[in-house]
C-alpha positions in Angstrom: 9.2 6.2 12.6 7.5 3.7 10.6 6.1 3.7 7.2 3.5 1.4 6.3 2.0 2.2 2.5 -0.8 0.3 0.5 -0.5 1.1 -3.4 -4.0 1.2 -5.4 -5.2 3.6 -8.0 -7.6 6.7 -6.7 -11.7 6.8 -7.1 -14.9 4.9 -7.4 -14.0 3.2 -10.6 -10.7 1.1 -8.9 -11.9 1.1 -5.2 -12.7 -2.8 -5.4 -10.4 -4.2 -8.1 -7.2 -6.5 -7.7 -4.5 -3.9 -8.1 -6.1 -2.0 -5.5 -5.1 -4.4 -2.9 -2.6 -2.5 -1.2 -5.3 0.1 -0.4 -7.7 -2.7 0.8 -5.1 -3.8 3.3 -4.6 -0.5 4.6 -8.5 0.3 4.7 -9.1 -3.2 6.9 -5.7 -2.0 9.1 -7.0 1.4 9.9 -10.9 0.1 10.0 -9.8 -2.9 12.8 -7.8 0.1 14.9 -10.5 2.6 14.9 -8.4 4.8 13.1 -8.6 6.9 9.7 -6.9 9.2 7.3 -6.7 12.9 8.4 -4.4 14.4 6.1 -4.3 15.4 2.4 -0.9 16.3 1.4 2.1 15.3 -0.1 -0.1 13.6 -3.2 -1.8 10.2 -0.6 -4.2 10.2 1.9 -2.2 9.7 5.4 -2.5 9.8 9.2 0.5 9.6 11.2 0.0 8.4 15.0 1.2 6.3 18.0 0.8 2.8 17.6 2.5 0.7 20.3 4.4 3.9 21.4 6.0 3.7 17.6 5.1 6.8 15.1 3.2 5.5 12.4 2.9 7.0 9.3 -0.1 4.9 7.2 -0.1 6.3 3.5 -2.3 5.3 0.0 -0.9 7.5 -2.6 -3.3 9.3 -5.0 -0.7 9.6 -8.1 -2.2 6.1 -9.2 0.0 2.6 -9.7 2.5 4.1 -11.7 3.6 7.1 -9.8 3.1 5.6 -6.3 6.9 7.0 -5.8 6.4 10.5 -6.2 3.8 10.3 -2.8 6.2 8.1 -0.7 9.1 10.1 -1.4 7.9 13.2 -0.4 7.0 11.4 3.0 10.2 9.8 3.4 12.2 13.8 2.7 10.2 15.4 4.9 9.9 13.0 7.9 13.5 11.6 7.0 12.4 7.5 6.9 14.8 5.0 6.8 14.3 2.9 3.9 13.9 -0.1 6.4 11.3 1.7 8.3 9.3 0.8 5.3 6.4 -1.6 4.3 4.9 -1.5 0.8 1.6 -3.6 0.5 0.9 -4.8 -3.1 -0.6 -6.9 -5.4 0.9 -10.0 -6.9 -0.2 -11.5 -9.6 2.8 -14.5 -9.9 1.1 -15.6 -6.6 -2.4 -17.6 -5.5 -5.1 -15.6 -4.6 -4.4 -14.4 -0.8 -0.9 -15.8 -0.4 1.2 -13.6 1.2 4.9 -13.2 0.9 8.0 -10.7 2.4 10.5 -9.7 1.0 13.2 -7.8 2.1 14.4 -5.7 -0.5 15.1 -6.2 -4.4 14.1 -5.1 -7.9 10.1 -4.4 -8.7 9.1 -8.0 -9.8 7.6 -6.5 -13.4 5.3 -4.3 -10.4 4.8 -0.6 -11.5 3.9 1.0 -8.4 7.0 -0.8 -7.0 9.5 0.5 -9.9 7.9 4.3 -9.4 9.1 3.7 -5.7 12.5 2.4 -6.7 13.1 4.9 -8.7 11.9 7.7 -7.2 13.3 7.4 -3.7 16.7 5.8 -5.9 16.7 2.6 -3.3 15.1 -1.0 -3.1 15.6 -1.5 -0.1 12.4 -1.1 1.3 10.3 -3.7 2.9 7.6 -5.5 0.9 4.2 -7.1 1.4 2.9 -9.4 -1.8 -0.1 -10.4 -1.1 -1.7 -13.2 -4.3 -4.3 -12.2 -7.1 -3.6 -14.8 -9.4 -2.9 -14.6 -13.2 -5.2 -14.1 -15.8 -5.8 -17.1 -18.2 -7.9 -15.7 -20.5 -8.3 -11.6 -19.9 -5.2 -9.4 -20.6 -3.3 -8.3 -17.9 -4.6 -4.3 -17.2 -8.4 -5.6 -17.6 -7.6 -8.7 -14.8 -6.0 -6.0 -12.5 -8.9 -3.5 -13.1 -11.6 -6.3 -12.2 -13.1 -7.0 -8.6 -12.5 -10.1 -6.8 -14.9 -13.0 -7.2 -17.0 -13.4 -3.9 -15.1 -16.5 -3.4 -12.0 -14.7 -3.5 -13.0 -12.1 -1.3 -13.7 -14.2 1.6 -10.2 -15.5 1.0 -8.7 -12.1 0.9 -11.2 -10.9 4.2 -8.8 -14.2 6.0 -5.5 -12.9 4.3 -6.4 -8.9 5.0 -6.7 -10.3 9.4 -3.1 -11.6 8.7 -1.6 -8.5 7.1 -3.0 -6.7 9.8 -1.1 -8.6 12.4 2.4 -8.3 9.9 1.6 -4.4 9.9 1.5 -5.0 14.3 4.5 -6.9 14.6 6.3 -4.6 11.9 5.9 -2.0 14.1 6.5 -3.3 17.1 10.3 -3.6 15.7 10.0 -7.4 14.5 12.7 -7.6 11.8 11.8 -8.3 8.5 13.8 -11.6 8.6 11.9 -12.6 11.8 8.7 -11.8 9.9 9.6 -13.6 7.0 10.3 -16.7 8.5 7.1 -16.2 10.5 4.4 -15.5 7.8 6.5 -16.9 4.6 
C-alpha cells in the first residue's frame, strides 16, 4: 500500500498560499484522475483506491503545517505503511519557484510539517517531494508562506503540478525512489 500525502494548512484563508503546496499537488493529482476525497477521519481528508492495481491511500491533513504528523501517523498504525511506501509533497522555500526535488529520507530541512512527521511516526525515512517557492527578500518568512502565488508563478507551478502528477504515477507503479531521483532530479 502506498501513501501519497500533500501538507497545507485547512480553510479558505490558506487554500491558495505557498505553504499550501502540498495540498495543491494533491488537488491537481486527484482533479487529472477523476478522483476525490471520501473520507473524514483520522484528522485529513483521504480516499484510499486502486491505482494501477496498487492501494492508494492520498491524504491532506487537517491538523495544519505543524501537526501534519499526528494525521499521517494514525494512517500509517491503522493500515500498517511502510515508511518507504511513503511520499510527502511539500513546500520549499531554499528552492526556485517550481523546482522539484526527491529525496529519500533525512532530517526536516528547517520544514515544520516535515519535523511533526518525523517525530511523530519517530522515522525519517519517508519519501519526499520538494517542490520550489522561493525565499522572501523583503517579507518575513510566515507572511511569504501565507501569500498566494504571483500569476506568473502560477503558470509555472500549473507546468511543475503535471510533473508531480506523473512522480505520484511512477511512485506507485513501484519505481524506486532512486530511479525517480535520478529521473526527475
Amino acid at each position: 500500500m502506498k501513501l501519497i500525502v500533500g501538507l497545507g494548512n485547512p480553510g479558505l484563508k490558506y487554500q491558495k498560499t505557498k505553504h499550501n503546496t502540498g495540498f495543491m499537488a494533491i488537488d491537481y493529482y486527484l482533479k487529472k484522475n477523476g478522483l476525490s476525497f471520501n473520507k473524514e477521519k483520522f484528522e485529513g481528508f483521504w480516499i484510499k483506491t486502486k491505482i494501477k492495481g496498487e492501494d492508494v491511500i492520498l491524504l491532506e491533513p487537517q491538523t495544519y503545517m505543524n501537526d501534519s504528523g499526528k494525521s499521517v501517523t494514525q494512517l500509517v498504525d491503522f493500515f500498517k505503511i511502510d515508511a518507504h511506501d511513503i511520499l510527502v509533497i511539500h513546500d520549499d522555500m531554499d528552492m526556485p519557484v517550481a523546482k522539484i526535488r526527491l529525496r529519500k529520507s533525512g532530517k526536516s530541512g528547517g520544514h515544520n510539517g516535515i519535523k511533526s512527521i518525523i517525530n511523530c511516526l519517530n522515522d525519517s525515512e519517508f519519501n519526499r517531494l520538494k517542490i520550489g517557492i522561493d525565499h522572501p527578500t523583503k517579507e518575513t518568512v510566515v507572511s511569504w508562506v501565507l501569500t498566494p502565488f504571483s500569476s506568473e508563478d502560477c503558470t509555472k507551478m500549473a507546468a511543475t503540478f503535471a510533473t508531480v502528477s506523473q512522480i505520484i504515477d511512477d511512485f506507485i507503479d513501484n519505481k524506486s525512489i532512486e530511479f525517480l531521483m535520478n529521473k526527475y532530479n
